[in-house]
Structure formats: C-alpha cells, structure tokens
LOSE-49536 format. One record per residue (C-alpha): x, z, y. Coordinates in steps of 0.25 Angstrom, whole numbers, padded with zeros to 4 digits, always signed. Example, Ala and Ser with C-alpha at 12.3 -4.5 7.8 and 13.67 -1.06 7.14 Angstrom:
+0049+0031-0018/+0055+0029-0004/
% end
This chain:
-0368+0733+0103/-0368+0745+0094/-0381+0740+0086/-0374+0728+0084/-0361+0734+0079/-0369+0741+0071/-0376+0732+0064/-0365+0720+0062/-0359+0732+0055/-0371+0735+0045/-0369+0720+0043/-0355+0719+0040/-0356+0732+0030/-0364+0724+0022/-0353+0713+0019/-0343+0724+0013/-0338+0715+0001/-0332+0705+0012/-0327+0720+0021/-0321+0725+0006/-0313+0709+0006/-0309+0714+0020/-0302+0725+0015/-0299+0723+0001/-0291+0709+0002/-0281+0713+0013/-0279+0727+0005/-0278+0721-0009/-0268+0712-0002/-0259+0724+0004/-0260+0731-0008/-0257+0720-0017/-0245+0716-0009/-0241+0727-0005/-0238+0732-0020/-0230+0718-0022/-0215+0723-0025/-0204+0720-0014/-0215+0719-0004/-0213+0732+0003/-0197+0727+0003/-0192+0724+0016/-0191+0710+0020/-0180+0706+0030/-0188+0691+0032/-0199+0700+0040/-0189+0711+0046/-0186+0719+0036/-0201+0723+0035/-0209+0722+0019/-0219+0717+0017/-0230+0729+0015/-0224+0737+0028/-0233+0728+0039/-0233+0715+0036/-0243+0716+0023/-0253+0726+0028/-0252+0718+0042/-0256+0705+0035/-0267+0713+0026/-0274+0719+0039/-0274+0705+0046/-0281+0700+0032/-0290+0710+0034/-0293+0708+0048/-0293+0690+0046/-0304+0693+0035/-0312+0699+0043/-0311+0692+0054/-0311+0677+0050/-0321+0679+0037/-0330+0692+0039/-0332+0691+0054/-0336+0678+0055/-0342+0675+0042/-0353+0687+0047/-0356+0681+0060/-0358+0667+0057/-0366+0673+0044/-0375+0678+0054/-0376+0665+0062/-0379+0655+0049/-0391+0668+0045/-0396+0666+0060/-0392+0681+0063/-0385+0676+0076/-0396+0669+0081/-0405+0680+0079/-0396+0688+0086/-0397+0679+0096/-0409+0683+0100/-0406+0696+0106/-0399+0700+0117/-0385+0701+0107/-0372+0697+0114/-0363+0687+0105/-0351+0697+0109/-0359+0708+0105/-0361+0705+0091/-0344+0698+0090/-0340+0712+0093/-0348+0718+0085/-0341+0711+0075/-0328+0711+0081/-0330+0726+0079/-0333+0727+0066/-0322+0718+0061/-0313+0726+0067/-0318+0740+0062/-0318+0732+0048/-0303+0728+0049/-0300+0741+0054/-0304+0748+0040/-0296+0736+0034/-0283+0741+0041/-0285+0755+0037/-0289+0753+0022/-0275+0743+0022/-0267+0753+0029/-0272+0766+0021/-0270+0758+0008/-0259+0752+0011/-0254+0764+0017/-0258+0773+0003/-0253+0760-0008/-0240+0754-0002/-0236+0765+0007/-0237+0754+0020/-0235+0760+0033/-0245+0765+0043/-0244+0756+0057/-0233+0761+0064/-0239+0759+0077/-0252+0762+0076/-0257+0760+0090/-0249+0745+0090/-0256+0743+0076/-0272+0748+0081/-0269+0739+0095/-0264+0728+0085/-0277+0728+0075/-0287+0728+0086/-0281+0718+0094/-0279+0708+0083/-0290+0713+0074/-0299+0709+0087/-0292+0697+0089/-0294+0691+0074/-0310+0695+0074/-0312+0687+0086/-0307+0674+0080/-0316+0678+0069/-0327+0680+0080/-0321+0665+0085/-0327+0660+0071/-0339+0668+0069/-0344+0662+0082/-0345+0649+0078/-0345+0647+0066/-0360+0644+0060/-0360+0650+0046/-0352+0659+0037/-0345+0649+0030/-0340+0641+0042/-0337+0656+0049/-0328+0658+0033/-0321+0645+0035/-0318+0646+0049/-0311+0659+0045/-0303+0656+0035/-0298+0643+0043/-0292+0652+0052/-0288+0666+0046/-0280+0659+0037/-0270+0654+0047/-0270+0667+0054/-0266+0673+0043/-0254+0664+0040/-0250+0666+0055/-0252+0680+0054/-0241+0680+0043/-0251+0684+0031/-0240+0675+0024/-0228+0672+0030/-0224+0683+0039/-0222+0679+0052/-0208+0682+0051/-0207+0670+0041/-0215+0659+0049/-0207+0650+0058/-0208+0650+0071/-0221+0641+0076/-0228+0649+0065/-0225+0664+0073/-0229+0658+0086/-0242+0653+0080/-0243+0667+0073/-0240+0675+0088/-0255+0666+0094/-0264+0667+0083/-0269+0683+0084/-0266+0684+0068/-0251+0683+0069/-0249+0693+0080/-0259+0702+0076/-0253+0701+0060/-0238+0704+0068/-0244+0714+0078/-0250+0723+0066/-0236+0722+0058/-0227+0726+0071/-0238+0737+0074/-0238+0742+0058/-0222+0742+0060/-0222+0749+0071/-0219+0739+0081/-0226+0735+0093/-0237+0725+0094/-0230+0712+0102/-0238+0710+0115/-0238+0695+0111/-0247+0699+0099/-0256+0708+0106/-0258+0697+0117/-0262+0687+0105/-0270+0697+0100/-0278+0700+0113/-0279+0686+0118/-0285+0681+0102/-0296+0693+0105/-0299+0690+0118/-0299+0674+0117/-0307+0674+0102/-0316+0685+0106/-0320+0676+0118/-0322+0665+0108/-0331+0670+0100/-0341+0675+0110/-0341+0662+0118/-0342+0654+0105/-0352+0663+0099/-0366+0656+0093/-0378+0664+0090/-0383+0652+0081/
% end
C-alpha cells in the first residue's frame, strides 16, 4: 500500500498546474469577494450572519474540495484506463481498493492544504475568523471531504476516458454546488430545495462547515448524510471498478 501511495503521489506532483487551479480559483474568489464593500455587513436574511464570517470561505473550501474531487480525481484515473495503465496494473496482484484509497488519500491531503492556504489568507487579508469549534470543523472536513471523493471515485470507476470522466463531473458538481448554497444560501431556497439540500452530501457538508466555523455544533442529520454517502459511494466504486 505504501509503494503505491507513494507513487500516485509522484504522479499527481507532476500535474501541479491543475493542483495550483485547485488552490488558486477558490482563493482568488475569497479574496475577490471578500473585499466587495457591504459584504462583511450583517445580513438578517441569513441570521444576522455577513457574508465573509462563514458562509464565503465555507463555499470557497467546498469549491476547492468539488474540483478536486469531480475533475482532478477522476479525470487521472480514467487517464490511466484510456493509456492502458490499469490494464497493466492488472496484471499484478494490486487490489482495485488499494489503488482508490490511495487516491482517496491523496485528495484529501491535497484539500487539506487547500483549507489551510484559504484559512490563513483569509485569516491575514479579511480579518475572517478561525473555526470556532475546531474539533466539530476537522470531524466535519474529513467526514464530508471523504464523502465527496468517493462520488468522485463513483465516476472514475466507470468512465472510459478523460473526457467522459471531465463530462461526468461537471454534470454533477454543478448541482451539488447549487444545493450546497454556492449561490443562493440555503436560508433563501424554498422548502423542497432544503430537503433536497439535507440528502445530497454537498448541502450538509457545506451547512455542517458554516455551523462548525460559527461555533455551532454539526447536526447529527448531517453527519449521518455525510457517513452513509462515504460508505455507500466508496462501496460503489470498488464494486463498479474496471481495470480496462
């Protein structure tokens, strides 16, 4: 397992112009605006919370964590089917859940330098606070961060080139997205558009990082959502997985 962490990562190292998109879009957006004047005004349609307290830099790390996991993830894998990688791979005693954890892995140490340049800068820029509960917020970004990668793993395992992997992706980030609130807080969708939020992994886990950046508890509902999508999409992608 080691050997094969070790070189997916040598691997993903050498696509850093796609790492650097990673990380720059979603800060370009926090800082860009963040800086937008009223922004940081309190706004009672949202619970007398601004904008730049948690709801931007919560919708900035889910960007973050989306690209990654519904364009880089599995853009790499079925690039490695369409080159015949895989099917070499096949040839060895390698495990399919071996190598999709390996990547799981690595995704997630990659959005986790995301979080901290976006917290730091937006920390040191626009004077946005730390998470108030750290220990809800860590629980939070691994949970959902996990969650998200395995529905990236979903598309990866059976899609047959790059570009289908690319298509397949976007068809479904953007919607997360929206139900996540990236624009139209939750607090402003009607009804049917909340309880399509609470079961799609991106809505609580966008609600569970703004409740844990405010110092509120993570609802159990959302952690449940968050557990069941990891369990349930991780089990898809091994099971569904193709060497060729």
């Amino acid at each position: 397992m080691k050997k094969i962490l070790l070189t997916e990562l040598k691997l993903h190292l050498r696509e850093w112009p796609a790492l650097l998109f990673v990380i720059g879009l979603p800060l370009g957006l926090l800082l860009g605006l963040g800086s937008i004047p009223g922004f940081g005004e309190p706004d009672p349609k949202t619970g007398g919370e601004s904008v730049t307290t948690t709801h931007l830099p919560a919708m900035m790390v889910i960007l973050a964590l989306m690209t990654l996991a519904f364009s880089v993830l599995p853009a790499v894998l079925a690039a490695y089917r369409e080159r015949g990688v895989l099917r070499r791979m096949s040839t060895t005693p390698v495990h399919p859940g071996k190598l999709l954890t390996a990547q799981l892995l690595i995704n997630l140490a990659l959005g986790v330098i995301s979080l901290f340049v976006l917290v730091v800068m937006g920390r040191i820029v626009l004077g946005i606070t730390m998470p108030k509960d750290p220990l809800g917020f860590v629980l939070v970004f691994v949970l959902g961060t996990a969650a998200l990668l395995a529905m990236g793993l979903v598309i990866a395992a059976v899609s047959r080139t790059g570009k289908i992997a690319q298509g397949l992706g976007s068809l479904i980030m953007f919607p997360l997205m929206f139900v996540a609130g990236m624009w139209i807080p939750r607090e402003l969708m009607p009804s049917f558009l909340r309880t399509i939020s609470d079961y799609s992994v991106a809505g609580p886990f966008a609600t569970a990082l703004r409740d844990t950046w405010g110092g509120s508890s993570p609802q159990l509902l959302h952690l449940i959502v968050m557990v069941v999508g990891l369990v349930v999409f991780g089990g898809l992608a091994v099971r569904l997985f193709r060497w060729e």
